[in-house]
ChimeraX commands (.cxc) that place a marker at each C-alpha (Angstrom):
marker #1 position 99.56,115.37,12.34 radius 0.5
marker #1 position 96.03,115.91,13.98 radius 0.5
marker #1 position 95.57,111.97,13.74 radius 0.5
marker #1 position 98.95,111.26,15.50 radius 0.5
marker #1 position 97.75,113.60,18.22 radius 0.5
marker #1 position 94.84,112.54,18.86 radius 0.5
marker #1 position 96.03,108.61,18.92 radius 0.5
marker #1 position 98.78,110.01,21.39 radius 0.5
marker #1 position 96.28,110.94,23.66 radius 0.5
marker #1 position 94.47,108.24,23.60 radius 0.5
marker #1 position 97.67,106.56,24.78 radius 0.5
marker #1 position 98.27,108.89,27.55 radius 0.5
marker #1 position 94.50,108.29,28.50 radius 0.5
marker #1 position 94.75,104.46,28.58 radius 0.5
marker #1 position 98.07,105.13,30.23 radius 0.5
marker #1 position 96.28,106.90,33.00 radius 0.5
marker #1 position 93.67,104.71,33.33 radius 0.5
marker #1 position 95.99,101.42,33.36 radius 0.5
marker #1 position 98.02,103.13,36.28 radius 0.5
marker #1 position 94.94,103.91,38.27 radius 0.5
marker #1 position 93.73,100.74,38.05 radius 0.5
marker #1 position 96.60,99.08,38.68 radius 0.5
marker #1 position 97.53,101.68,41.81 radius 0.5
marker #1 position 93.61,100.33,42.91 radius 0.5
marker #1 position 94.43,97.26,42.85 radius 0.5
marker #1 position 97.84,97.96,44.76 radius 0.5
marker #1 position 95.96,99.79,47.52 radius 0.5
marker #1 position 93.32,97.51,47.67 radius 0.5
marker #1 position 95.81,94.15,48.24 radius 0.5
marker #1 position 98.04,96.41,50.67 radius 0.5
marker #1 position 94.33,97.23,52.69 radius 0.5
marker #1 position 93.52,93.62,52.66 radius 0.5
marker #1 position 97.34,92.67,53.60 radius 0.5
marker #1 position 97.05,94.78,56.49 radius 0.5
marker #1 position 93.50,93.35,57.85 radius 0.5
marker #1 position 94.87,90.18,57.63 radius 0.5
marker #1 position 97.71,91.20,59.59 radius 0.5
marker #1 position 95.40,92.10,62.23 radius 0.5
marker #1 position 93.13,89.15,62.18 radius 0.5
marker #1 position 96.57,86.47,62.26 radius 0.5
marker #1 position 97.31,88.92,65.26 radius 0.5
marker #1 position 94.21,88.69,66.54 radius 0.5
marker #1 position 94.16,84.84,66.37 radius 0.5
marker #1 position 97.35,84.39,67.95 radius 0.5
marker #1 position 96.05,86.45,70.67 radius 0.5
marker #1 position 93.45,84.00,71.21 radius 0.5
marker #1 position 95.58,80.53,70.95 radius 0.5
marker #1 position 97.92,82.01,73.00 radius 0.5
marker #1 position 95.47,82.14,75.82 radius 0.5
marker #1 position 92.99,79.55,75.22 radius 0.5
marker #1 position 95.76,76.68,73.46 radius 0.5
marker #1 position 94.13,73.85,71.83 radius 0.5
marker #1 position 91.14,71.70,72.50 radius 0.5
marker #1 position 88.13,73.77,73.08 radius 0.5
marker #1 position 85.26,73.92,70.46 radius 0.5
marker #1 position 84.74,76.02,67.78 radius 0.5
marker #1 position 82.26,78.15,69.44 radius 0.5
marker #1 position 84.04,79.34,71.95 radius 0.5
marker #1 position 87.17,80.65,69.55 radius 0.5
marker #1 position 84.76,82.47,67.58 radius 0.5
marker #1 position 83.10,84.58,70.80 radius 0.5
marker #1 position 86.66,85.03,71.62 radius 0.5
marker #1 position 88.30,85.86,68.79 radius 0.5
marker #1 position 85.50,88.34,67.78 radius 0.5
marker #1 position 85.55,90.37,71.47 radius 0.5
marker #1 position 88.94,90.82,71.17 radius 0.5
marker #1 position 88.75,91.89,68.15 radius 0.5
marker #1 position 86.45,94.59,68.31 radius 0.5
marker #1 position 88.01,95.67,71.03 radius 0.5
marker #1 position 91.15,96.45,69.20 radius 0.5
marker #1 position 89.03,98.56,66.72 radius 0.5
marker #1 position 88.16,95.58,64.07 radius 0.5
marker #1 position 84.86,95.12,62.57 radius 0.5
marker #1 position 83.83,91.59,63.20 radius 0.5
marker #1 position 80.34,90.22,61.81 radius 0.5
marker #1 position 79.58,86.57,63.20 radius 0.5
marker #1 position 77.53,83.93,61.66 radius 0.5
marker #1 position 76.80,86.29,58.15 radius 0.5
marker #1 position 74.28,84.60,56.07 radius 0.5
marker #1 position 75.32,84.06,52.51 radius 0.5
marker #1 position 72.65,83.08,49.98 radius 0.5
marker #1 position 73.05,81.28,46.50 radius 0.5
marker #1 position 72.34,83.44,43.24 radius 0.5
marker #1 position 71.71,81.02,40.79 radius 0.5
marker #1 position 70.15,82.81,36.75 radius 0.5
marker #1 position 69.27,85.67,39.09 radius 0.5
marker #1 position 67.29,83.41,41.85 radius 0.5
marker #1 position 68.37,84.18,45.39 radius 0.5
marker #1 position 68.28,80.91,47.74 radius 0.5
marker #1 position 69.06,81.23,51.09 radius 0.5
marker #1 position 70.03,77.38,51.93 radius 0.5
marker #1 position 71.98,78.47,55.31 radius 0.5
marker #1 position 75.04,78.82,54.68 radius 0.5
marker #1 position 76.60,80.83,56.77 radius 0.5
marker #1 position 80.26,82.86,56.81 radius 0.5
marker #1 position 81.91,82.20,60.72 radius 0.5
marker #1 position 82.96,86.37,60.37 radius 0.5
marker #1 position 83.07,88.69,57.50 radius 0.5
marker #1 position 85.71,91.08,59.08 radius 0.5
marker #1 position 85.99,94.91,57.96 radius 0.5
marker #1 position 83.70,93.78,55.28 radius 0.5
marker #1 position 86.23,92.62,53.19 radius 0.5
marker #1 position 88.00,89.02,54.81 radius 0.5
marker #1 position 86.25,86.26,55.20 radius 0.5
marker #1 position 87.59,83.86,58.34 radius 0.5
marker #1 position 86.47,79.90,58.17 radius 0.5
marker #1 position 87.50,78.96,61.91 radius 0.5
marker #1 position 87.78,75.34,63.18 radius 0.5
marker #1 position 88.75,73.15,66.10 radius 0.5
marker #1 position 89.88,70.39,64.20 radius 0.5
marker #1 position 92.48,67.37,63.99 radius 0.5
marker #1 position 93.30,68.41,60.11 radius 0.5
marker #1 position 92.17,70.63,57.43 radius 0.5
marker #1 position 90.99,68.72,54.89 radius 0.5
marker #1 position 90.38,69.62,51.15 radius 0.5
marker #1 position 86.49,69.89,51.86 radius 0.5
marker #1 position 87.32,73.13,54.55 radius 0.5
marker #1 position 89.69,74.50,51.60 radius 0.5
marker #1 position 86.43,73.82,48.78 radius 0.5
marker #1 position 84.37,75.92,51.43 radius 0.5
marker #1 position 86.14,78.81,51.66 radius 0.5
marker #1 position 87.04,79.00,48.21 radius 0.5
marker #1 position 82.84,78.87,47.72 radius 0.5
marker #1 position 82.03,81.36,50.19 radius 0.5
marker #1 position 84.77,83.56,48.50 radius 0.5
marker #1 position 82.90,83.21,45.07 radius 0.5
marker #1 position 79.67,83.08,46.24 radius 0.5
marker #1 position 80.13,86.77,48.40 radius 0.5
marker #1 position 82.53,88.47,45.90 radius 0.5
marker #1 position 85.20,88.90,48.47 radius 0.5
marker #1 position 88.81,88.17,47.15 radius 0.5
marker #1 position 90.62,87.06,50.51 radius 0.5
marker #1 position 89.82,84.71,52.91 radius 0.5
marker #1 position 91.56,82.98,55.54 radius 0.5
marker #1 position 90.95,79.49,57.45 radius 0.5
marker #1 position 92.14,79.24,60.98 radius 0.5
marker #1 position 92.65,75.92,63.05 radius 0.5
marker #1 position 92.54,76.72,66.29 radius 0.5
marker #1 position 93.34,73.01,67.41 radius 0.5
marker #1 position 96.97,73.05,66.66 radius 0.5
marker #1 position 100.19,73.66,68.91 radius 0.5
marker #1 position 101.25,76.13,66.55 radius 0.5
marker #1 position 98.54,78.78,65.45 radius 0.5
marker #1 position 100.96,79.28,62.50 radius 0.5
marker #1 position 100.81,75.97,61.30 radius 0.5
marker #1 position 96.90,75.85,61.17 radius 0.5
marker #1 position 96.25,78.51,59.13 radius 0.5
marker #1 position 95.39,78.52,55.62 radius 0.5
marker #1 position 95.25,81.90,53.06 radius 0.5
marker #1 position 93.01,81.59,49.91 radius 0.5
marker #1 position 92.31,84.39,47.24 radius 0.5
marker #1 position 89.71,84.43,44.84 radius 0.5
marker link #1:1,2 radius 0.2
marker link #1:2,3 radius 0.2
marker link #1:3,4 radius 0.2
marker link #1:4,5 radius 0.2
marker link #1:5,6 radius 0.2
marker link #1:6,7 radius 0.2
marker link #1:7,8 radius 0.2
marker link #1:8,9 radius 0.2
marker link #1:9,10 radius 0.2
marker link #1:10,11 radius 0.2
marker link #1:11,12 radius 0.2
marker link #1:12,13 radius 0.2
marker link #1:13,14 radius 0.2
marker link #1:14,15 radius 0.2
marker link #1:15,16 radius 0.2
marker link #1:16,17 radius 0.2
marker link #1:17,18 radius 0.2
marker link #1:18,19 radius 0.2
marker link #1:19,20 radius 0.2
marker link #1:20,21 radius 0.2
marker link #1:21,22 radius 0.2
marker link #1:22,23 radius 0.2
marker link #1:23,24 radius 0.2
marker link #1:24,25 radius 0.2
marker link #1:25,26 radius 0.2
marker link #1:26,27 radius 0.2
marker link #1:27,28 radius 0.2
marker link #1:28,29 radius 0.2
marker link #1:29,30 radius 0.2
marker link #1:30,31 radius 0.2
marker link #1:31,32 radius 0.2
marker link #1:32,33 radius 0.2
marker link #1:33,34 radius 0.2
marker link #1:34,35 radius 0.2
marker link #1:35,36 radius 0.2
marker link #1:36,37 radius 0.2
marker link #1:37,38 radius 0.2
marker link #1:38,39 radius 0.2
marker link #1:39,40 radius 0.2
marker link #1:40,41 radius 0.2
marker link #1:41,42 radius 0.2
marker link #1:42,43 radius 0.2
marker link #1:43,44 radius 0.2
marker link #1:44,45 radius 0.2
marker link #1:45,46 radius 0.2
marker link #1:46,47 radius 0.2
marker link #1:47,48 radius 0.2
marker link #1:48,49 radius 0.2
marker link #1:49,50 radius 0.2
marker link #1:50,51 radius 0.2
marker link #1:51,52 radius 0.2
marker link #1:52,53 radius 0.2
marker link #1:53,54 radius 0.2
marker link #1:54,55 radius 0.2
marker link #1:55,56 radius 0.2
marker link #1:56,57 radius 0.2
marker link #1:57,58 radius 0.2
marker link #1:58,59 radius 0.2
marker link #1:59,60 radius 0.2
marker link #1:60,61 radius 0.2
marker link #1:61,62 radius 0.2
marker link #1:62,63 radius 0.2
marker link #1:63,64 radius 0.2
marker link #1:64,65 radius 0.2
marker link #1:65,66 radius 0.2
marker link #1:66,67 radius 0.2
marker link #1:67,68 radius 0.2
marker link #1:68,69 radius 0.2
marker link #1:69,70 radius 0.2
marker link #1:70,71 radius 0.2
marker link #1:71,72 radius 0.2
marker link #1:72,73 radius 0.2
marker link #1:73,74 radius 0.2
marker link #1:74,75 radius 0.2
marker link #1:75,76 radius 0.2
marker link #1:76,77 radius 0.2
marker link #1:77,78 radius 0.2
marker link #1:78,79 radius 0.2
marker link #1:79,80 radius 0.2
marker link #1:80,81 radius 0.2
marker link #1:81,82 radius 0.2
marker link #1:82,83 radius 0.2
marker link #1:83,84 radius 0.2
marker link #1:84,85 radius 0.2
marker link #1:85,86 radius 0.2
marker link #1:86,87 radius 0.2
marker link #1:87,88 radius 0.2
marker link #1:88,89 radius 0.2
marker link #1:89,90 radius 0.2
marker link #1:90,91 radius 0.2
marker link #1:91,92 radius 0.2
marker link #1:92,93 radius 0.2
marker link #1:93,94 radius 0.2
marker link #1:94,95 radius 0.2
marker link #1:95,96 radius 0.2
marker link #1:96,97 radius 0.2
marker link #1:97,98 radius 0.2
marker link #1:98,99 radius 0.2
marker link #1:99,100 radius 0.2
marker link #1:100,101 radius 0.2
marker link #1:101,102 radius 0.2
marker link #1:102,103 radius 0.2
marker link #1:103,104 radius 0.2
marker link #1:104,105 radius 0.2
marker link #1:105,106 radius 0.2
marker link #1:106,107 radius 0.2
marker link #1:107,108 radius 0.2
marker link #1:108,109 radius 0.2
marker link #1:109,110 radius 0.2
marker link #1:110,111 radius 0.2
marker link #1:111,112 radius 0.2
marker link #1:112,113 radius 0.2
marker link #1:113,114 radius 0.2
marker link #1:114,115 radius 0.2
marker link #1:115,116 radius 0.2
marker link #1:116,117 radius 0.2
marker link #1:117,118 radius 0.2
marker link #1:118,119 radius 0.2
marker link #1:119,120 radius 0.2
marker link #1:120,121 radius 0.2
marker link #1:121,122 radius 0.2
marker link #1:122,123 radius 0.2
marker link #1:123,124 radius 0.2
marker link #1:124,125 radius 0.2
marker link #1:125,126 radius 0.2
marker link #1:126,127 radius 0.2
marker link #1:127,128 radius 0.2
marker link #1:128,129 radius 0.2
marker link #1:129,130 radius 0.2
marker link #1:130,131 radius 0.2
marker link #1:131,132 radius 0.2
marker link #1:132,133 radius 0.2
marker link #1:133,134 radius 0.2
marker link #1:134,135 radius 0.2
marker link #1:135,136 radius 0.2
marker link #1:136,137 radius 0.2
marker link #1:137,138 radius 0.2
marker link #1:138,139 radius 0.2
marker link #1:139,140 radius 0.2
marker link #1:140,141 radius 0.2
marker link #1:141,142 radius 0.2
marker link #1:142,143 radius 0.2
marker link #1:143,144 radius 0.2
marker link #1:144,145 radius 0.2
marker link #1:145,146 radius 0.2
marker link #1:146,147 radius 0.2
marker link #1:147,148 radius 0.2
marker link #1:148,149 radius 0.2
marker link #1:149,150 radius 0.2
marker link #1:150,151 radius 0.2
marker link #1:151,152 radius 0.2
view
């Protein structure tokens, strides 16, 4: 009887620890869901009132002012080494904006995406940790149509 108890609540423990894990993870993806949100928001913003055709640069200025000034924390140009057997190289790469710490956003002015932009988010995403990133093409005639959701 004592055995049967005592492997009943080990149950209940793994129980509990399954269901906060898994109610983590559920906050976690609705937190990153709704930063997202606010960065496609964000972008659209931008297109809206700049359109197509301008360089890279001058989405990312834009897109980061009016960002913060809707409350977001945007970090530009974040430098993102390589960790390779516990050697840290820092070869230049470089993250366009890490936003509230936890997205990363690959922007580009650009006729296509091709697989080599995809490649480099998925990277960055391993290489930082981070679990969500998103790549935005601002040279399209529908902001919708240029952007591109990856999860590590």
């Amino acid at each position: 009887m004592r055995v049967y108890a005592s492997i009943k609540h080990l149950l209940v423990e793994q129980t509990i620890i399954y269901k906060t894990t898994e109610d983590t993870e559920s906050t976690e993806n609705m937190e990153l869901n709704g930063i997202s949100e606010k960065i496609i928001g964000a972008a659209m913003q931008v297109h809206s009132t700049l359109g197509p055709g301008l360089l890279e640069s001058a989405y990312e200025a834009s897109f980061t002012y009016g960002s913060e000034k809707r409350g977001i924390k945007v970090l530009s140009q974040v430098g993102l080494p390589v960790i390779y057997d516990g050697m840290k190289v820092d070869l230049g790469y470089r993250l366009d904006l890490l936003v509230e710490d936890s997205v990363i956003v690959e922007l580009k002015a650009v006729n296509e995406i091709t697989p080599v932009y995809e490649a480099q988010l998925i990277s960055y995403l391993k290489l930082s940790g981070k679990s969500l990133g998103l790549l935005i093409n601002f040279n399209v005639t529908l902001l919708k149509d240029g952007i591109t959701r990856r999860i590590n």
